[in-house]
C-alpha positions in Angstrom: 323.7 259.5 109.1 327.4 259.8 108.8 327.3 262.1 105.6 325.5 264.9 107.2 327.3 268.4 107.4 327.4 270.6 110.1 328.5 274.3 109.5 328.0 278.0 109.4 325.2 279.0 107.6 325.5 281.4 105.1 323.1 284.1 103.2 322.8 281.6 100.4 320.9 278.9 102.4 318.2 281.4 103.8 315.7 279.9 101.1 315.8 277.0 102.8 315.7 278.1 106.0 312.5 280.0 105.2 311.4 277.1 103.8 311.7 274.8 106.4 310.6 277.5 109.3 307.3 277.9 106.8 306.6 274.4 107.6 306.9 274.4 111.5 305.1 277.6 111.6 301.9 276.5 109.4 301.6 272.6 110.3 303.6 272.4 113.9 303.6 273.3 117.5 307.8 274.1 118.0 306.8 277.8 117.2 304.4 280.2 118.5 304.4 282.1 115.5 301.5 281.9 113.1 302.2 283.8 110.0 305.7 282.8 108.5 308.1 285.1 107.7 309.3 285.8 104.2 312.5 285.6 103.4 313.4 289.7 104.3 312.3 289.4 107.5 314.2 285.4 107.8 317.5 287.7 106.2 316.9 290.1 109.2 316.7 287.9 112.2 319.8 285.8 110.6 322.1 289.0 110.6 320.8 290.5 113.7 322.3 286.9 115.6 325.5 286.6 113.0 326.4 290.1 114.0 325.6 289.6 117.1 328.4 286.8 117.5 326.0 283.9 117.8 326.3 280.4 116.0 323.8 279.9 113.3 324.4 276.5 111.5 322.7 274.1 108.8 322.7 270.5 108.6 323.4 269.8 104.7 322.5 266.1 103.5 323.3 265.2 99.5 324.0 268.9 98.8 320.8 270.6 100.4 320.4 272.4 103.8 317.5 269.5 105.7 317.8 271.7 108.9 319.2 274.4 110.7 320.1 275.7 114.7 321.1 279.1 116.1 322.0 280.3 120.0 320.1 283.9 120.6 320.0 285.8 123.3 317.6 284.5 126.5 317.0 287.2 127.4 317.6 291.3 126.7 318.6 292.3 130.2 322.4 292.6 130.7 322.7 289.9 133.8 321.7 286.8 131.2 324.6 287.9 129.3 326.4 284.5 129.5 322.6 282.6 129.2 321.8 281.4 125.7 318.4 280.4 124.3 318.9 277.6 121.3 316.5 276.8 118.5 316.7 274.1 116.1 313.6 272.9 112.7 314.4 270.3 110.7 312.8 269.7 107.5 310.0 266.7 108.0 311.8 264.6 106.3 315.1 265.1 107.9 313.2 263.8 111.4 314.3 261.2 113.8 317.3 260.6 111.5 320.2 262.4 114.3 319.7 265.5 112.4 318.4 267.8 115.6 321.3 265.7 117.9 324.3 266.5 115.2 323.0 270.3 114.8 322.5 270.9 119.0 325.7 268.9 120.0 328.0 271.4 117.6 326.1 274.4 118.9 326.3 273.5 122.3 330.2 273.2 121.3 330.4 276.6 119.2 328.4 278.3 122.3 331.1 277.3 125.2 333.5 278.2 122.8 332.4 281.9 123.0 332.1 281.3 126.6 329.0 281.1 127.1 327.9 279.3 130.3 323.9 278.1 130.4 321.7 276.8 127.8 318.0 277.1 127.9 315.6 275.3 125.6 311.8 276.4 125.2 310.4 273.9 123.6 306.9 274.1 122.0 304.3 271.8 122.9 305.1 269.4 125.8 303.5 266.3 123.2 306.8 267.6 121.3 308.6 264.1 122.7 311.5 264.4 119.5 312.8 267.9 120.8 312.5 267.1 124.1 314.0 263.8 123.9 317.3 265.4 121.4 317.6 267.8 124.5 318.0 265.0 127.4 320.1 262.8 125.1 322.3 265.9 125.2 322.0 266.3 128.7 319.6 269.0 129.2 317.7 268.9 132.3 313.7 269.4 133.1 313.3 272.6 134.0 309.4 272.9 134.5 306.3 273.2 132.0 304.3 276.3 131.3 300.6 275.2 131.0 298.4 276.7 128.5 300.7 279.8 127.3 300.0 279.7 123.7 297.1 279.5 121.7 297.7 277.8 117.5 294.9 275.8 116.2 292.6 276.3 118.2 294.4 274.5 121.2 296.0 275.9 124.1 300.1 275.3 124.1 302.2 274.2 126.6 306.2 274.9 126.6 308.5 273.2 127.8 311.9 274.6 129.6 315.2 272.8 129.4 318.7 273.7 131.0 322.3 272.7 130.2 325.5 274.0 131.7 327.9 274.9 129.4 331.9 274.8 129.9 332.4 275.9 133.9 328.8 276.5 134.3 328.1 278.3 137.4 330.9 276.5 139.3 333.6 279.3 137.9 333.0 283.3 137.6 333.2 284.2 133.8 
């Protein structure tokens, strides 16, 4: 999948960002949610991270956006400062075609680039093997699972934590 595009994303691809999120949040297990957002609420969350200084990128194949990744904030406490929680939903059809590993190995580089320093990964739904595998390929490490935390179609939820260093890691002070 040498044609796909990795960059910033931009107002004008929030459509299909909301589309795609629409999808994982009615028919899949990555998300906890279970009423998708609308395209207000989508605008929102994407400004509130973009002017926050974190990446938020789309993969683009043949001219429309099949996929998307942002770095938030892991947590709100000022000591996880340098700790970054990632997300990444693909359109369907965009999956197991390298689309989640091209959009997580250029956040991973636009996150150490703003020095950030650990990357966490909940993943939702330990039977999620493409996310989890996308995250070992890129060198994540098991963290541990969380039996039974969320409830979506009428099926209890595990998730999934994942860790990568990022840059110095822990080995340096920031």
């Amino acid at each position: 999948m040498s044609d796909i595009e990795i960059r910033p994303a931009v107002a004008a691809d929030l459509p299909a960002i909301t589309a795609i999120y629409d999808e994982a949040v009615q028919f899949g297990t990555a998300t906890f949610e279970l009423v998708p957002p609308d395209l207000a609420e989508m605008t929102l969350r994407f400004e509130t991270l973009v002017s926050g200084g974190y990446p938020y990128l789309v993969a683009v194949l043949e001219g429309r956006v099949v996929g998307y990744a942002y770095a938030s904030a892991h947590r709100p406490r000022p000591a996880y400062r340098f700790t970054v929680e990632n997300s990444i939903y693909l359109d369907p059809k965009a999956q197991r075609r390298g689309v989640g590993g091209k959009l997580l190995a250029r956040l991973i580089a636009e996150c150490e680039s703003r020095g950030y320093r650990q990357m966490v990964a909940v993943i939702g739904d330990s039977a999620n093997a493409g996310s989890i595998a996308v995250h070992r390929n890129a060198g994540f490490q098991m963290i541990g699972v969380h039996p039974d935390v969320g409830f979506k179609f009428d099926r209890w939820l595990d998730t999934v934590s994942m860790q990568l260093a990022l840059g110095e890691g822990a080995r340096t002070l920031p």
